[in-house]
Legacy VTK file of the C-alpha trace (Angstrom):
# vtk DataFile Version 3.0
C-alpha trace
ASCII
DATASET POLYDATA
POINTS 154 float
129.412 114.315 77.401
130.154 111.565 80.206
127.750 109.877 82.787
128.032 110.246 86.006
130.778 107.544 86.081
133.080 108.397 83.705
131.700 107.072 80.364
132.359 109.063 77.594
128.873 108.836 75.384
129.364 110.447 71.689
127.366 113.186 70.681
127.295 115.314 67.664
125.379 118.871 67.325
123.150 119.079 63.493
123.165 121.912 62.199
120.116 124.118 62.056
117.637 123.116 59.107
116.329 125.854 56.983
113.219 127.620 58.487
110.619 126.719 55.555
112.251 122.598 56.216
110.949 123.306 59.775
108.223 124.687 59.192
106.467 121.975 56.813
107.577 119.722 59.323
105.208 121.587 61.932
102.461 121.925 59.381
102.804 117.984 59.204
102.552 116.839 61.989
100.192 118.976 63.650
97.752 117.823 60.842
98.695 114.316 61.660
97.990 115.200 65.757
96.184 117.952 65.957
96.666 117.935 69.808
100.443 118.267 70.612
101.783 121.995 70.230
105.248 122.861 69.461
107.159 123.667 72.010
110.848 124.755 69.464
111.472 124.472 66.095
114.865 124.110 65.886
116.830 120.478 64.668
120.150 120.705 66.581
119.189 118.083 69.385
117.251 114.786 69.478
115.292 113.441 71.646
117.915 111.959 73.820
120.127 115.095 73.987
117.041 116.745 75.416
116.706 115.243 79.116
120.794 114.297 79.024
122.449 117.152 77.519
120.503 120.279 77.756
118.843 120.656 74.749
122.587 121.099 72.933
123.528 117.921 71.110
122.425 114.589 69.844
122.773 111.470 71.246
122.517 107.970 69.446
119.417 106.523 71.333
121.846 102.907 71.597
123.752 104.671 74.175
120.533 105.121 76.659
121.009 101.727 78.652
124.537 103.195 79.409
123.358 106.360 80.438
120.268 104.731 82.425
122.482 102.894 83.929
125.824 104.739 85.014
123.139 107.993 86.007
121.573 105.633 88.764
118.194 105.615 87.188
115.654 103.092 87.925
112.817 101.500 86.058
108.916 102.131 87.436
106.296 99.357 87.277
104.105 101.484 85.771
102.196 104.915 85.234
100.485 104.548 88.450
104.336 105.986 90.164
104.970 108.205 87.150
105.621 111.446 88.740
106.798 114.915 86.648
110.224 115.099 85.606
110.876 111.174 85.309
110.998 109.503 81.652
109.214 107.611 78.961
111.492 105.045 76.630
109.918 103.790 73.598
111.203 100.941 71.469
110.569 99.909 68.014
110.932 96.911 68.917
112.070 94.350 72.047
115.134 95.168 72.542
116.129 98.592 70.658
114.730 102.029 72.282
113.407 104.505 69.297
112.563 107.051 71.468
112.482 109.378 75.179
110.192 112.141 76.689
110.050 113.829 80.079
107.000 113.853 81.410
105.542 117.358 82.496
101.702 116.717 83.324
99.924 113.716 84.865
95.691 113.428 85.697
94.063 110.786 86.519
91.325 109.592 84.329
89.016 108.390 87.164
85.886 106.755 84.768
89.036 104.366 83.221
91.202 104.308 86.593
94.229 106.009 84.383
96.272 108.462 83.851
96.424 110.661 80.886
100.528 111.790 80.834
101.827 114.445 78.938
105.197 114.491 77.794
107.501 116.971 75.978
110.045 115.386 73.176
111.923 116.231 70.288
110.592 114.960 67.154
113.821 114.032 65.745
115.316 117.110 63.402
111.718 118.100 63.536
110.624 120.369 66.604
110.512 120.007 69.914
106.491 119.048 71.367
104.586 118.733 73.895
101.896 115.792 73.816
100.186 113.260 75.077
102.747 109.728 75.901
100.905 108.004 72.929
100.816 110.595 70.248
104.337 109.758 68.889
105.446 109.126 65.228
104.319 105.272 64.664
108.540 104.659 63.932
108.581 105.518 67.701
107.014 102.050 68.454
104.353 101.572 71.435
105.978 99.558 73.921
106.747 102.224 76.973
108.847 102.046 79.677
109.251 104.449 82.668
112.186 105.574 84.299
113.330 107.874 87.274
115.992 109.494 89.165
114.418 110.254 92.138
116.214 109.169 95.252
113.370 108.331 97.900
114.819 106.512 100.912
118.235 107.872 101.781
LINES 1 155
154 0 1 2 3 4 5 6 7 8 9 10 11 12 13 14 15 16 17 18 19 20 21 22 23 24 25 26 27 28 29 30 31 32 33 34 35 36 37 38 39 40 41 42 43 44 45 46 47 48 49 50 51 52 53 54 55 56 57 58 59 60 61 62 63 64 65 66 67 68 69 70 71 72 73 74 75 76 77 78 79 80 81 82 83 84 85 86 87 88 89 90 91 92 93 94 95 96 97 98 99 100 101 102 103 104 105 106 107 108 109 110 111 112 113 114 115 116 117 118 119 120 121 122 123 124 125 126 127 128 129 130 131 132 133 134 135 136 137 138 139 140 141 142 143 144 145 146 147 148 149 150 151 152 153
């Protein structure tokens, strides 16, 4: 895989886990949110293979400022220009991203003046699901970013 300018970006396809591996992975974490709903059960991606490479490989999430980058994305200032399609980095900390989803739903929440966003993601070897932006494994981390490659004014 390469970005847009040239940069070669390793990636490695896992192997398939065994179905019953899968499966108690499912049963786990749809007890722990009871909300999201599976979307694939399969392991050979990550969450960063699915927006850059087509649901085929895995990506290292360290190589994400790269691809950001070299792809000609740009950051949002916030939910409120969040639109379907763009992306949602987590980090597990300041400077390290954990985690990605594409967003595929977004209503507002007028009593709060929100949004409530709704993201697909793969759970690392775990399944692919669909769910709200803040239901995410806690080794995910919190702190959000949003990022887009829409071209507006051109």
């Amino acid at each position: 895989m390469a970005t847009k300018r040239g940069t070669l970006i390793p990636n490695e396809r896992r192997r398939e886990r065994p179905p019953e591996a899968l499966k108690a992975a499912k049963e786990i974490w749809t007890q722990k949110y009871p909300n999201i709903r599976l979307r694939s059960l399969t392991a050979v991606y990550n969450c960063v293979g699915l927006p850059f490479a087509s649901r085929r490989t895995c990506i290292d999430p360290e190589h994400l400022k790269t691809i950001l980058r070299e792809d000609d994305y740009r950051p949002l200032s916030g939910e409120h220009e969040v639109e379907i399609g763009d992306l949602v980095l987590y980090r597990s900390n300041k400077d390290e991203y954990s985690h990605i989803a594409v967003v595929v739903k977004k209503e507002p929440k007028v009593i709060n003046a929100s949004f409530e966003i709704t993201v697909v993601s793969q759970w690392g070897a775990d399944g692919e699901y669909i769910h709200l932006i803040d239901e995410v494994p806690d080794s995910y981390g919190t702190i959000k970013e949003f990022w887009t490659d829409r071209r507006i004014n051109q």
